[in-house]
RODO-2510 file (C-alpha; in nm, 4 decimals, decimal comma):
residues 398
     n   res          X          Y          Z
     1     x     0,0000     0,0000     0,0000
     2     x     0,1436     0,3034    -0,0949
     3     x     0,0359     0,7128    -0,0898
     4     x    -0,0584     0,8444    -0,4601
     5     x    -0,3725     1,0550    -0,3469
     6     x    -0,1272     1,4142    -0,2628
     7     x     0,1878     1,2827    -0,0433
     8     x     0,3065     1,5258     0,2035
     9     x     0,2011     1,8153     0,0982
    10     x    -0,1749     1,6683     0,0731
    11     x    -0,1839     1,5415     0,4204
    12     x    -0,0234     1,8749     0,6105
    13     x    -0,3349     2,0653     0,4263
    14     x    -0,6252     1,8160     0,5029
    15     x    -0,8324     1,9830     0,8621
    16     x    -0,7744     1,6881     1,0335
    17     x    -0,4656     1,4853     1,1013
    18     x    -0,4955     1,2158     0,8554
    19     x    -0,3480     1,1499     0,4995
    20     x    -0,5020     0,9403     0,2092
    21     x    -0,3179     0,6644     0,0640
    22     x    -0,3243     0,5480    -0,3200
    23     x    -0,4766     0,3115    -0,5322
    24     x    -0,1803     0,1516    -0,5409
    25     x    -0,1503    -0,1513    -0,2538
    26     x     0,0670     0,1883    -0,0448
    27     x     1,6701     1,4483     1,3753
    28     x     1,5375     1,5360     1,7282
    29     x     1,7190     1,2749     1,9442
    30     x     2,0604     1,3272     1,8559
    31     x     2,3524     1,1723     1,6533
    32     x     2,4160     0,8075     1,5292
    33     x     2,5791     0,7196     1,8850
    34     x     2,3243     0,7870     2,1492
    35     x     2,0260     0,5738     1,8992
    36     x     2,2594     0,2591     1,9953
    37     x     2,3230     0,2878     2,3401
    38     x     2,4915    -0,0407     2,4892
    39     x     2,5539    -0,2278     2,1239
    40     x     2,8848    -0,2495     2,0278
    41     x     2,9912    -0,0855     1,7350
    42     x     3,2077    -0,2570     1,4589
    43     x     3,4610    -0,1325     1,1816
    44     x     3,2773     0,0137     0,8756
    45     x     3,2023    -0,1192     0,5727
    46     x     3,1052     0,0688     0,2537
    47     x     3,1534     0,0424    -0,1378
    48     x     3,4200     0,2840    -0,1179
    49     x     3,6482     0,1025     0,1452
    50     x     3,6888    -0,2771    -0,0019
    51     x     3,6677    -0,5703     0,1849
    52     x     3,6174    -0,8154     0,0079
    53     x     3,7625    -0,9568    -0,3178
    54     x     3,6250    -1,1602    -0,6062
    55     x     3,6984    -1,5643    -0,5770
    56     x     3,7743    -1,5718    -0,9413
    57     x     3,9290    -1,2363    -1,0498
    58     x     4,1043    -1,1231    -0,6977
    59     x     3,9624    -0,7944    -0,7973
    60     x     3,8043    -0,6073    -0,5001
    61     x     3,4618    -0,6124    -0,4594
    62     x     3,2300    -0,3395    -0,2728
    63     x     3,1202    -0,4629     0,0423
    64     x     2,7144    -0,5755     0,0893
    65     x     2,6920    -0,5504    -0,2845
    66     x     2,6003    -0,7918    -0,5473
    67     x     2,7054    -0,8347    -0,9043
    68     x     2,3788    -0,7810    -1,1629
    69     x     2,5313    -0,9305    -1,4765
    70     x     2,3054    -0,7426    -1,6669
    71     x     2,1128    -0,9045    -2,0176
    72     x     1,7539    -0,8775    -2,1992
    73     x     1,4589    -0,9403    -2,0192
    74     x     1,0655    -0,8914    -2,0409
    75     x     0,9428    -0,5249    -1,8174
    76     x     0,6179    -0,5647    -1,7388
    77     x     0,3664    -0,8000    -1,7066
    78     x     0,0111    -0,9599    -1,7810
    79     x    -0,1082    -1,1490    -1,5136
    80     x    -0,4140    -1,0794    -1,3925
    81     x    -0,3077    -0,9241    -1,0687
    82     x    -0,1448    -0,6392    -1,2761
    83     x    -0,2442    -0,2913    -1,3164
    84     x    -0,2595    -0,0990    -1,6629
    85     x     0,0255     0,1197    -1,6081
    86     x     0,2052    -0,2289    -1,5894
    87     x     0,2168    -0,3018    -1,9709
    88     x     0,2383    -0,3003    -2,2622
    89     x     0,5315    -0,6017    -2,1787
    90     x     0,8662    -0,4745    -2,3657
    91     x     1,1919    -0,6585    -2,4079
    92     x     1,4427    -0,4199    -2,2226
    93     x     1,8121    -0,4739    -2,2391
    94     x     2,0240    -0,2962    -1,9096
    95     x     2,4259    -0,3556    -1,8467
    96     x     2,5729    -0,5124    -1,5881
    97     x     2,5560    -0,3336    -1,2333
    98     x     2,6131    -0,3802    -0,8337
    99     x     2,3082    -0,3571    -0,6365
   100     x     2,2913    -0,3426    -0,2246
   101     x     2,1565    -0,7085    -0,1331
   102     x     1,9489    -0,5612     0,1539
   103     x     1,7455    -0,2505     0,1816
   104     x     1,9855     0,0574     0,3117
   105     x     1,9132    -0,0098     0,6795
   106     x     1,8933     0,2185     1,0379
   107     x     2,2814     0,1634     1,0846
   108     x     2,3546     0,2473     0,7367
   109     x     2,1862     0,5611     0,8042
   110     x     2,2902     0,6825     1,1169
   111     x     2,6352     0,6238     0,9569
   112     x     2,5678     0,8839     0,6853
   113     x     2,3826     1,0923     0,9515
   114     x     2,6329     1,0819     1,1462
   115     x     2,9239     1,1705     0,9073
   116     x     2,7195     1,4285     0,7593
   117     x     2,4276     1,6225     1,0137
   118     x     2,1830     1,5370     0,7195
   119     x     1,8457     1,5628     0,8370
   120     x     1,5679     1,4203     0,5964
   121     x     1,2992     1,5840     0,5240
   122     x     1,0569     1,4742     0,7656
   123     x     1,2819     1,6277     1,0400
   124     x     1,2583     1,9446     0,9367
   125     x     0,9811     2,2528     0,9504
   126     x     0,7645     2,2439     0,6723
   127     x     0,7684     2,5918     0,4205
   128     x     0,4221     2,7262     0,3705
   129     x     0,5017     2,8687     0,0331
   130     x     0,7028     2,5562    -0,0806
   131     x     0,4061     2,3573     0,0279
   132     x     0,1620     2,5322    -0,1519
   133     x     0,2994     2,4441    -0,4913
   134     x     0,1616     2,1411    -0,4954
   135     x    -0,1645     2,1634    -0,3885
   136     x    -0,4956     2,2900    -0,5796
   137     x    -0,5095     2,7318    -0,6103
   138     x    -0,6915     2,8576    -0,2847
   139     x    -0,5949     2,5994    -0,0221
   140     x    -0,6002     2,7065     0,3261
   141     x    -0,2868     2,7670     0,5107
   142     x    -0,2968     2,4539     0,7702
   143     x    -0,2611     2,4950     1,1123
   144     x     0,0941     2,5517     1,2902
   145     x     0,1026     2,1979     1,4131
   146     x     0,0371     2,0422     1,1010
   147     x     0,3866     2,2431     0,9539
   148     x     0,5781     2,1440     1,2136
   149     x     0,8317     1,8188     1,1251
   150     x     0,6505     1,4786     1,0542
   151     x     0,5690     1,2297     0,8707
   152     x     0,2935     0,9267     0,7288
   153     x     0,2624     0,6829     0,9707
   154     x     0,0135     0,3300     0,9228
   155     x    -0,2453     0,3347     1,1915
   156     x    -0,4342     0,0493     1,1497
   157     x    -0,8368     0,0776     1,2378
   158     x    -0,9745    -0,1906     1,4635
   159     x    -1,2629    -0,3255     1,2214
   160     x    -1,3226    -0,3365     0,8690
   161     x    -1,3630    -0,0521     0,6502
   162     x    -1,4259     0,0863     0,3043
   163     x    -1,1177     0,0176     0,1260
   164     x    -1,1607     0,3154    -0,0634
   165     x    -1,1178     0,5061     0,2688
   166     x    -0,7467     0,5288     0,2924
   167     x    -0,7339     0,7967     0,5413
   168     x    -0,8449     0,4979     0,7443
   169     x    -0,5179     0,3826     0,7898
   170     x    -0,2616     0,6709     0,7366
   171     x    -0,2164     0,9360     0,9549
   172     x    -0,0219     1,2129     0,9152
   173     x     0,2343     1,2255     1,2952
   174     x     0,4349     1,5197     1,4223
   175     x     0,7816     1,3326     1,5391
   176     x     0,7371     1,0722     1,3018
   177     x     1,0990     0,9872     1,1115
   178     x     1,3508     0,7824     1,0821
   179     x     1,4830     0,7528     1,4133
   180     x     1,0756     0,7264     1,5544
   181     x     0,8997     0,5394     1,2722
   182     x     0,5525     0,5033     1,4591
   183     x     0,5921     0,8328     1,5961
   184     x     0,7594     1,0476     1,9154
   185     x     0,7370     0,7872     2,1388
   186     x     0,9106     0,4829     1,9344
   187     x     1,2361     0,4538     1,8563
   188     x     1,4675     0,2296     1,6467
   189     x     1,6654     0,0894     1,9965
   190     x     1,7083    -0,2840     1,8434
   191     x     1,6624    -0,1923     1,5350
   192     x     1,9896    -0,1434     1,3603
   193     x     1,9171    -0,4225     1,1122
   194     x     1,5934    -0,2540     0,9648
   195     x     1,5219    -0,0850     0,7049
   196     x     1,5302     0,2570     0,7374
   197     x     1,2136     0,4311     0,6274
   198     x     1,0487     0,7779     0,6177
   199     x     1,2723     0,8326     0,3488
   200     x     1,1904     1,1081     0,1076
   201     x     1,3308     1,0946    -0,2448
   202     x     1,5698     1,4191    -0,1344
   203     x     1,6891     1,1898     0,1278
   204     x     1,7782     0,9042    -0,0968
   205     x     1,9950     1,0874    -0,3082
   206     x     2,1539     1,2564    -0,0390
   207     x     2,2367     0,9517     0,0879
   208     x     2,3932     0,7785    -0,1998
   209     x     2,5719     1,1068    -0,3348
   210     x     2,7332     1,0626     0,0145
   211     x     2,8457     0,6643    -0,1042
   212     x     2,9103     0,7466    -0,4181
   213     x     2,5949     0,5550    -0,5164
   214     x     2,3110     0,6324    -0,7364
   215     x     1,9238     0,4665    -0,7100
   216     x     1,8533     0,2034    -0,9698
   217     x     1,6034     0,3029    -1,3143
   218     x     1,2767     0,1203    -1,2941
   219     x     1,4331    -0,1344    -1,5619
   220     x     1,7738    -0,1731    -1,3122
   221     x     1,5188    -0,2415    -1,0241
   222     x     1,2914    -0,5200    -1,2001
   223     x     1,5653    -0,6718    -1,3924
   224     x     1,7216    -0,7181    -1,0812
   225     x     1,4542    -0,7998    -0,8643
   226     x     1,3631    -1,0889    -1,1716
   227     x     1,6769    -1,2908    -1,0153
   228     x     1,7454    -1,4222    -1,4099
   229     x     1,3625    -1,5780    -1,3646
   230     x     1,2347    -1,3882    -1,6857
   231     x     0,8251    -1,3783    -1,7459
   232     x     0,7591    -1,4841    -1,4059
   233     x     0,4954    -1,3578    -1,1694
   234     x     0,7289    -1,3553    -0,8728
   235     x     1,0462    -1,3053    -0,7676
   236     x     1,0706    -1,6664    -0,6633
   237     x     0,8445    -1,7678    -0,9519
   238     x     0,5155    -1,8505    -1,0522
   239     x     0,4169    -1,9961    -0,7501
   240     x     0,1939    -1,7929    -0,5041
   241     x     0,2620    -1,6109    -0,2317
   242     x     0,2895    -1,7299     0,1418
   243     x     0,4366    -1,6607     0,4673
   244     x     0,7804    -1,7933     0,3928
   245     x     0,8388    -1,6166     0,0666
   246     x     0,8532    -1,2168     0,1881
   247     x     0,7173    -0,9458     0,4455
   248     x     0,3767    -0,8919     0,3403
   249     x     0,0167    -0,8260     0,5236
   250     x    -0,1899    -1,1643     0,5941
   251     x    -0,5118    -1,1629     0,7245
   252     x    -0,8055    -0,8970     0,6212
   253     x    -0,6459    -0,5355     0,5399
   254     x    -0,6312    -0,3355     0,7546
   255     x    -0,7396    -0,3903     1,0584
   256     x    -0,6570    -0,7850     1,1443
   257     x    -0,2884    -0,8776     1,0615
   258     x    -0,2458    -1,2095     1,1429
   259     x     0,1750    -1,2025     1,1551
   260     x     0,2031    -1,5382     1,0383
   261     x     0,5218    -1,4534     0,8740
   262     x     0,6479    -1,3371     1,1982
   263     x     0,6322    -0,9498     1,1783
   264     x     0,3288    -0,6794     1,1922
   265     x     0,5635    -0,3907     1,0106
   266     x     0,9114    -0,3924     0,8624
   267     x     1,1587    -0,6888     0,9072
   268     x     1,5292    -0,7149     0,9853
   269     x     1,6915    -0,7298     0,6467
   270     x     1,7762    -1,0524     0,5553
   271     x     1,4961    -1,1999     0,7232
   272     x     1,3626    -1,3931     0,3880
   273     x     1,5728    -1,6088     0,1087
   274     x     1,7235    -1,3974    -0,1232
   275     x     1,6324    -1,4278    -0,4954
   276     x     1,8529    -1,5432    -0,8097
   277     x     2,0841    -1,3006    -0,7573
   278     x     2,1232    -1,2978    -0,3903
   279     x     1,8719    -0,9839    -0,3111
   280     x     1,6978    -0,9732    -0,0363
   281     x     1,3509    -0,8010     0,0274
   282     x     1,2516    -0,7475    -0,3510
   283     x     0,9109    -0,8355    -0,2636
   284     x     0,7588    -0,6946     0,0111
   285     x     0,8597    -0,5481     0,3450
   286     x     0,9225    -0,1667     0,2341
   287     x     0,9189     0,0221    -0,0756
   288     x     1,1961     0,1266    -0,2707
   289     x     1,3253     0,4316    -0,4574
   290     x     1,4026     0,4740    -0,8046
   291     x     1,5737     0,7075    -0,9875
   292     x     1,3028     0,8070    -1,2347
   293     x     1,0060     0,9964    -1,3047
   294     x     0,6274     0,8146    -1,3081
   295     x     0,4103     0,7918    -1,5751
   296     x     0,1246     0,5641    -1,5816
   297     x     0,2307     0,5241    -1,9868
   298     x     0,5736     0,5170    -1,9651
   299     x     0,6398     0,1898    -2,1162
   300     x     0,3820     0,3352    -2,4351
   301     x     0,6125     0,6266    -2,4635
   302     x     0,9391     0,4260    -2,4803
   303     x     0,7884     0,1925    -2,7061
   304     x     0,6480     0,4538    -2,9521
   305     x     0,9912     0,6325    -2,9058
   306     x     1,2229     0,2567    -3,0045
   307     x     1,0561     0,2781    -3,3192
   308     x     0,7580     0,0403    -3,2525
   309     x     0,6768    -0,3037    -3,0969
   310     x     0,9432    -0,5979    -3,0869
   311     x     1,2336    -0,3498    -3,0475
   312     x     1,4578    -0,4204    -2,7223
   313     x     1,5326    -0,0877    -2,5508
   314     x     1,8900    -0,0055    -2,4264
   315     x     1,8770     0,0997    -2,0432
   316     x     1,5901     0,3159    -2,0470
   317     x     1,5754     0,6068    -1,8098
   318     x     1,2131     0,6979    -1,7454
   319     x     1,0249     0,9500    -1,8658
   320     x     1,1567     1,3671    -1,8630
   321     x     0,8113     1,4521    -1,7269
   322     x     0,6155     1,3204    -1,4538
   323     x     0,2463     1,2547    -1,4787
   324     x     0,0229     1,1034    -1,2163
   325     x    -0,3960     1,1096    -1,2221
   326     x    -0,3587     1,0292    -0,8743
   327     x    -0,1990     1,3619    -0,7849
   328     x    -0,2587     1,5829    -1,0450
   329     x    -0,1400     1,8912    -0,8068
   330     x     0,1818     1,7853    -0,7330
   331     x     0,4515     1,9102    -1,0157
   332     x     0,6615     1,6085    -0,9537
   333     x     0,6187     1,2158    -0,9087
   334     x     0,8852     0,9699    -0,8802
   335     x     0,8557     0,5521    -0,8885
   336     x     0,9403     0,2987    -0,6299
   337     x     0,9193    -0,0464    -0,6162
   338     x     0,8584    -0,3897    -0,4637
   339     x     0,5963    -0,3167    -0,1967
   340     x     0,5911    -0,3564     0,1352
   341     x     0,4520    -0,5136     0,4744
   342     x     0,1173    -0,3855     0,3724
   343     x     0,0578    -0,5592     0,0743
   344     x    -0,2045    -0,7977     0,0625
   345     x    -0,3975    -0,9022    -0,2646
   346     x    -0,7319    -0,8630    -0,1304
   347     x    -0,6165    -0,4718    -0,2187
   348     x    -0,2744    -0,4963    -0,3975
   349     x    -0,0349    -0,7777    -0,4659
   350     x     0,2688    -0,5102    -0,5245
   351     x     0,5077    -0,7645    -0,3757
   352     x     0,5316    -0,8372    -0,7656
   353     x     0,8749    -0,7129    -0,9529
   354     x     0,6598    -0,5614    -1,2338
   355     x     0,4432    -0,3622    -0,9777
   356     x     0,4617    -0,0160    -1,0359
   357     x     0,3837     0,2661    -0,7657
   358     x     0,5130     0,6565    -0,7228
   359     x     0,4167     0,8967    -0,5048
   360     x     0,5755     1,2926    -0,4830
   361     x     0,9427     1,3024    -0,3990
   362     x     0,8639     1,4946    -0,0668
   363     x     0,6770     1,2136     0,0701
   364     x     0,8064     0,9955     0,3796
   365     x     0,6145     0,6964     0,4684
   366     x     0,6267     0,4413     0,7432
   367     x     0,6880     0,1807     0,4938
   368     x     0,9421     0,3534     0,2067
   369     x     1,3290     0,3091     0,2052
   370     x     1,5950     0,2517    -0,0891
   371     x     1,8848     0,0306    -0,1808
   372     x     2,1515     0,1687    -0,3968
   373     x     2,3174     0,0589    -0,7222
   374     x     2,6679     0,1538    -0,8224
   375     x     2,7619     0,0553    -1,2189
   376     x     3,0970    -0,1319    -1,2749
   377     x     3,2755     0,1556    -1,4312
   378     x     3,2633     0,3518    -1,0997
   379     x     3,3164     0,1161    -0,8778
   380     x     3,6365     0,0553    -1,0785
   381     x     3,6798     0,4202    -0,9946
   382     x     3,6583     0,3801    -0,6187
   383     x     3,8306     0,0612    -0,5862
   384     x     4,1982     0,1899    -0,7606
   385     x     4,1949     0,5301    -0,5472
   386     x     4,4939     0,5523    -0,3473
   387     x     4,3104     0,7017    -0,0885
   388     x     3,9795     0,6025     0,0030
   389     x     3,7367     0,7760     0,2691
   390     x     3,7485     0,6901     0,6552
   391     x     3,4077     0,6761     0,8034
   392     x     3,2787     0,6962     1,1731
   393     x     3,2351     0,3233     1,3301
   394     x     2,9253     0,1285     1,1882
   395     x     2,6655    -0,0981     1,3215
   396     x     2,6534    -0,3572     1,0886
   397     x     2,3455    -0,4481     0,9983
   398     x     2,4605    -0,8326     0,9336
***
């Protein structure tokens, strides 16, 4: 389940304090140190400082990374659990690239945090007249309270309800971020191995500018997230679902989660088997980041612009334009990917690789995070410098 219906800025203008989710399935405390108190803290680890080298070549590889190999594969998909701005199916063809094998997690984080004083967007006051950009000509100014920092945070009713209701579940939390992902009160004590989440899209980038990362296309994300399994429902497949395959919601959305796969929200990275290529959490547990724009006809576009149907297109890039029906006042809209703990097919089944969901880049949500990618020819970069970068001590998150 994802926002679509107005992100941020749509949920700081509503009167009350709730925010609307989409059709889709959809710091105050301190530095890195003090979240961690008591848990020992281990060297670093980061693509930039090897630590590992390749069995074969005895090249360096960068550490909690993955070789994609790249190849030609089928984007999209027909099954009947897809939505239209799922198809039409193309052949796609993207190059070889490394991929993080978990999600970028609450260590991973803090490290940056810590290195840098970033604080995401949901930790900071929210500007009136940035705000009102995205939101329809003659909106009210919302109160103080709803400008001060926050975020989207899953509050599950207690009995059924319309599903079309999605304020039923979201509401929109002063103190919510990364560091508090149910709110003020929580915290992620214990929680080093997690995902981090209330990520904005700002916040992504900042983050893998910092490690010399970049987030993965759409095509980068599903080719990997395929595992080499091409025109398969699944990342494992064409089997179903189940408890044992990913983080996902069982029971009757939203308000009875049964946990039989062991967790009510996010999981510890690593938590499920990994796919072909040794990724973990491509299907389900939280959303991911990518690097381009949303449109619900992108694939149309890119098809149209190839030169017709049958034509396999080289590393596409998304569209230069955003355009979303499902928040037609906000100027910008970018993708992620691969659901989340809240996906259920009773309402979504976005644990799929070819599920497609966006939402605008200011948005943080309870259930949203990013891996990076980093493409061989700068990782070759990084790995003969004479001098790589020292960072502060790191939890590791393995």
């Amino acid at each position: 389940m994802l926002l679509g219906l107005g992100g941020r800025a749509a949920a700081q203008a509503m009167p009350v304090v709730v925010m609307p989710e989409s059709s889709g399935c959809c710091l105050q405390s301190g530095r890195a140190g003090s979240i961690v108190a008591g848990v020992a803290a281990q060297p670093a680890t980061s693509a930039d400082k090897p630590n590992q080298r390749d069995a074969a070549t005895g090249k360096p590889v960068p550490a909690g990374m993955v070789w994609i190999p790249g190849g030609e594969f089928s984007m999209g998909s027909t099954d009947p659990l897809a939505r239209p701005d799922e198809g039409p199916v193309h052949r796609v063809q993207v190059d070889g690239f490394w991929m993080d094998a978990t999600e970028v997690t609450n260590a991973q984080f803090a490290e940056f945090e810590a290195a840098t004083g970033y604080k995401t967007v949901a930790e900071r006051p929210v500007d009136w007249e940035e705000l009102r950009k995205q939101l329809p000509p003659g909106t009210p100014k919302p109160a103080d309270e709803m400008l001060k920092p926050g975020s989207l945070v899953f509050t599950p009713p207690d009995h059924p309800v319309d599903l079309r209701g999605y304020d039923q579940w979201w509401t929109w939390t002063t103190g919510a971020d990364w560091r508090h992902a149910e709110g003020p009160a929580s915290s992620i004590e214990g929680r080093v191995d997690h995902p981090v989440v209330h990520i904005a899209y700002e916040d992504a980038v900042a983050y893998c500018a910092w490690a010399g990362k970049s987030l993965p296309t759409e095509a980068q994300w599903e080719f990997a997230a395929r595992g080499g399994l091409d025109h398969k429902v699944n990342v494992w497949g064409d089997e179903p679902v189940d408890a044992n395959r990913g983080n996902i919601w069982q029971g009757h959305f939203p308000d009875k989660n049964t946990e039989e796969d062991g967790f009510a929200r996010a999981a510890p990275v690593k938590s499920f088997p990994p796919n072909g290529y040794g990724l973990y959490d491509m299907a389900g547990n939280v959303w991911e980041w990518c690097a381009d724009l949303y449109r619900p006809d992108t694939y149309a576009q890119q098809i149209l612009a190839a030169g017709g149907a049958g034509v396999v297109i080289a590393n596409p890039k998304g569209p230069e334009q955003s355009l979303d029906p499902r928040n037609t006042s906000a100027p910008e809209s970018r993708v992620h990917r691969g659901g989340s703990f809240l996906c259920n097919d009773s309402y979504c089944a976005s644990y799929r690789p070819s599920a497609r969901m966006a939402c605008p880049p200011d948005t943080g949500l309870q259930h949203l995070g990013f891996r990076c990618i980093l493409p061989r020819e700068a990782w070759e970069r990084k790995s003969s410098a004479t001098a790589p970068r020292t960072t502060a001590p790191l939890l590791e998150a393995e």
